[in-house]
Each structure stands twice: as C-alpha cells, then as structure tokens.
N, C-alpha and C positions, 0 to 999 in steps of 0.2 A: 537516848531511847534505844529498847533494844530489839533489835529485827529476825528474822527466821534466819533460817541458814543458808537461804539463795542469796541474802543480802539486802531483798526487796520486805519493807512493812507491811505487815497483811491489811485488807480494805479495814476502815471503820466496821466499829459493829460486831467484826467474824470473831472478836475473843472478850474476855473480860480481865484484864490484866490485872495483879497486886503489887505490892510494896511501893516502890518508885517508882515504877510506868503507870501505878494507878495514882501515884499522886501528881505525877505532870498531866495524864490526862484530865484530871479533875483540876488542876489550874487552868488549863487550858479552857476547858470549859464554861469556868468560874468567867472568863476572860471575854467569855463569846457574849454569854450573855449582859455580863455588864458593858462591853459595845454594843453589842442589841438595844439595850436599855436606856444607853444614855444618844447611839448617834443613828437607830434603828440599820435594820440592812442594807441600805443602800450606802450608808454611812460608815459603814464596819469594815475593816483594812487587818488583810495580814499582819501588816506592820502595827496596826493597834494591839492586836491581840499577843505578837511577841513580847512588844512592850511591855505588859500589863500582867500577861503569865509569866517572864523571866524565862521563856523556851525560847531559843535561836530563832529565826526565821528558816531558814536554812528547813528545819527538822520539822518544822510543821508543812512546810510542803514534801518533804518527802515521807509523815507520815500519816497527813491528813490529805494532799493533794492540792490544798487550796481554801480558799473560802468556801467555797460550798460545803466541801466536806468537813471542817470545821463546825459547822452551823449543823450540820448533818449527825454529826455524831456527837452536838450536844445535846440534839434530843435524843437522840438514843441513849447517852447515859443517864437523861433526863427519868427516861422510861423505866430505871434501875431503882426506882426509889421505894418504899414498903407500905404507901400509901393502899390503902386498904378502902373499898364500898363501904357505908354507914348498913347497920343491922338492930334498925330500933323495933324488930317484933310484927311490923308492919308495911304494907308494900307502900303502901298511903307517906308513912311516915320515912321510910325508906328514898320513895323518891324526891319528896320536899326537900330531905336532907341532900340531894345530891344535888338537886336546880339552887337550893340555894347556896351550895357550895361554888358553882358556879360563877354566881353572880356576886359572891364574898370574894374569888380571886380575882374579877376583873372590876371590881368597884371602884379597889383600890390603886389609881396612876399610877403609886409608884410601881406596884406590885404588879400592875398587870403590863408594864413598858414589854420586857421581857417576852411573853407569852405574848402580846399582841406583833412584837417583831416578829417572832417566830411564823404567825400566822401568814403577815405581809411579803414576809421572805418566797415563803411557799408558794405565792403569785409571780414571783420572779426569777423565780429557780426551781428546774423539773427535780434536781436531786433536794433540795429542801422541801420540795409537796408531796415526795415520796415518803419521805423522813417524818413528816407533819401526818400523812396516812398510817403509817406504821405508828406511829406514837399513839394516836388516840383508839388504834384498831387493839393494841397494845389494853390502853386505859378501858374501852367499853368492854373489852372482853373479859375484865375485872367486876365490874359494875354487874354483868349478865347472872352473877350468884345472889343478887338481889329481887332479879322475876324467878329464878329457881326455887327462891326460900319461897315465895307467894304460892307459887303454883304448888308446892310441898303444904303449903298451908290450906290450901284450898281457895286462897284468895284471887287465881288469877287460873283459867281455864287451862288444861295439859295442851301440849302442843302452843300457848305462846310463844310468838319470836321474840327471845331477850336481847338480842341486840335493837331489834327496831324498837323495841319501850324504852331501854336507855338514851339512844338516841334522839327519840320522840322530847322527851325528857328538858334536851338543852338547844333542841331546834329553834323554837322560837326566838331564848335568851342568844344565842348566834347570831341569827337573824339583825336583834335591834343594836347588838352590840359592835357587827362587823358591815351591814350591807346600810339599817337606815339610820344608824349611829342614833339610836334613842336611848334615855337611859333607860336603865331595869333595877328594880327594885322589889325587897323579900316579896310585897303580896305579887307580882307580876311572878318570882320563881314560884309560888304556893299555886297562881294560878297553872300553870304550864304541869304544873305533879299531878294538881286535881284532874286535868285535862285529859292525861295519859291512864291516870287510875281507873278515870269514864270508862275510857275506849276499851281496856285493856278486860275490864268485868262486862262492856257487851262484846267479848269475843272479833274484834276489831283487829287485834294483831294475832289472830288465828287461822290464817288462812280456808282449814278444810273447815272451821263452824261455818265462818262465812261464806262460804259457797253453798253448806247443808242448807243453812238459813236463807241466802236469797234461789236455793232451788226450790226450796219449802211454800217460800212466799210467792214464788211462780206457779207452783200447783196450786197453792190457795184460790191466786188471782182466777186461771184457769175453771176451776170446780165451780167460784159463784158467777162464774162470767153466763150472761144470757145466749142460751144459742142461736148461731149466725143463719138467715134466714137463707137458704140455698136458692141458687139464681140459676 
C-alpha cells in the first residue's frame, strides 16, 4: 500500500485511489462484507478480513486503523457505485419504483445479510453510524432528482422537501424490517409510494402551503365563529 510522504496513510474516504491501491482496497472491501454476511459485526475480525483479502494484517491497521474503519470505508466505497433514481415519467411511478426497490434488496437473506450487518454495526460503533449516515445522505440526495422532475412536472407543489418525500418513501418499509421484524411485501412497498404521493399533492411536505393553509383555515374558523357575548 502506498502512503503520502510523511509516511502516515491518509484517513478512509479523503482519496479515491487507482490501479493497485484500488484493487487492494476493493479486496478488502469485498472482504468486509463477505465477513459481515456470513459472521455479521460482532463476528468480523481483523484477522478474518486479512485472510480473505490476501492484505497483511500489519497494513490494514495502519491503513484502515482497525475494524471500524474497515467496515467504515466499505461503505464509503460502497457509496461509489453508479446506481442511478428510476425516471418512469411519473412521481406515482417513480416512487413505487424505489419502495420497491427496497424491499427487492432486503427480501432477499442472502442479499440483504450484508446491508442488514452494516445497519446492526451502526448500533455499535459511533464511527460505523456515521459511515451508515453519510451513505444513505449520499444515496437520498440521489433519489431527490425524482420530487425535482414531479414539481418540473407540475405534479408536486414548488417548494416540496425532496429529501423528506424520499425518505417518507422507505420509513415505513424500515420500520417492519429493522424495529418490528415484519415482513414487507410489493403491495405494502405500492402502498407506502401511494401514501407519500397523497401527502405530497395536498402540499404536506411544503412547509410555507402548510402554514398558508392552516392560517387560511384559522381565519375561516374565526369569520363564521358567532360573537362572544361581552361580560
């Protein structure tokens, strides 16, 4: 592995390396997660992960620091991938398509071992909850060109918060899949999309409608209210 010229390897994250430092990193990686996968976080060992990538032991602490930072900067290289928001013409069809994208990558055990360690890690490590914040602050800020095409459309009032409709989005599916361990299934993503498209067309993730609308609806109340009889 090759380091700066004070001798010391710069933190996870601060470069994007090529040739051989990006294919040890991306071993290494590969590494992380297939310990994630098969003996989850609590279960994953430096010594696993040299193993399994073929890099020293030695070199992964001095250029990852450790476990955490391991696990740390395989989601951030996680985050490097070209995965792209769906753009089916529709805010309706747009969201469906991403709740159920959702609940397609955690359907699947094997598939979702991986990403569901990642999530568990993050409860037990402040540098993996950071890592797990930045990743998905990463991913919804991608997703956010999806309430931009609607309101360009006319389909979703100017001034929506696109992050809180993507969000809105995969709250629920969260929910049953991490807190009440229920499953979820395509009509439960369909419903959660319709849910947000409601909200989102009565101006719900609009802040200033919503304040117009419940001042509106306080003068309404106001003007038909019968006058207070003076005492």
């Amino acid at each position: 592995m090759s380091e700066n010229a004070e001798g010391a390897a710069p933190p996870p994250g601060t470069r994007r390396p090529g040739g051989r430092t990006a294919r040890t990193r991306a071993a290494v990686r590969d590494a992380v997660l297939t310990g994630l996968a098969e003996h989850g976080y609590p279960g994953l060992t430096v010594e696993y992960v040299a193993e399994r990538s073929g890099v020293h032991k030695t070199t992964l602490y001095r250029r990852w620091g450790g476990l955490e930072g391991l696990v740390a900067d395989a989601l951030d290289l996680a985050g490097e991938d070209t995965w792209a928001p769906p753009d089916t013409g529709s805010l309706d069809g747009d969201l469906r398509t991403l709740a159920r994208e959702v609940r397609e990558a955690f359907g699947d055990p094997a598939a979702a071992a991986a990403p569901t360690a990642f999530i568990a890690a993050a409860f037990q490590s402040e540098r993996a909850a950071d890592a797990l914040r930045a990743f998905y602050t990463e991913r919804f800020g991608r997703c956010e060109a999806v309430v931009e095409r609607a309101v360009a459309r006319g389909e979703a009032p100017a001034g929506t918060d696109a992050g809180a409709v993507v969000r809105a989005v995969s709250a629920p599916l969260f929910l049953r899949l991490f807190v009440t361990r229920e499953p979820v299934d395509t009509a439960l993503a369909d419903q959660s999309a319709a849910a947000v498209v409601a909200a989102v067309r009565a101006g719900a993730f609009t802040p200033a409608t919503g304040a117009g609308t419940a001042g509106a609806a306080t003068e309404a109340r106001t003007a038909t209210a019968p006058p207070r009889t003076p005492r």
